[in-house]
N, C-alpha and C positions, 0 to 999 in steps of 0.2 A: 527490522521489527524488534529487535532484542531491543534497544533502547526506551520502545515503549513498554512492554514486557515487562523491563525492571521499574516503570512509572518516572524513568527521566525525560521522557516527553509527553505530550496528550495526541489525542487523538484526529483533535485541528491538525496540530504539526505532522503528524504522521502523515496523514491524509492529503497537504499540501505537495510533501516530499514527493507521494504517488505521484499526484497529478505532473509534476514536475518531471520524472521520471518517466512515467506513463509516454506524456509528450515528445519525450526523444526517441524514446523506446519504439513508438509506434514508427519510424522511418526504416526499422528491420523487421526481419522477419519473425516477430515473437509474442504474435496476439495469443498464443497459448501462454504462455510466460506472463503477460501482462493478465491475463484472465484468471488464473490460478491465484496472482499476487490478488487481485483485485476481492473474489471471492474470500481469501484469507482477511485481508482487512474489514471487509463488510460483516464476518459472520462472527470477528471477534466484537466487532463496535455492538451489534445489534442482542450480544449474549453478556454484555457487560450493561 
């Protein structure tokens, strides 16, 4: 997220990276970890 942070990426691209992320992620065991990131990106997009 530092990369959006400092506005060298948007929030398409961030959002993408998740998803991308997200998708491999979910084959361990880290639906907290994916859920925490998830809530971070949403509640920054939704307060900007």
């Amino acid at each position: 997220m530092t990369e959006y942070e400092k506005g060298e990426i948007d929030y398409h691209t961030l959002f993408e990276s998740f998803q991308g992320w997200n998708a491999y992620a979910k084959w361990a065991n880290s639906y907290k970890s994916r859920m925490k990131l998830f809530k971070e990106i949403s509640l920054d997009y939704y307060n900007n």
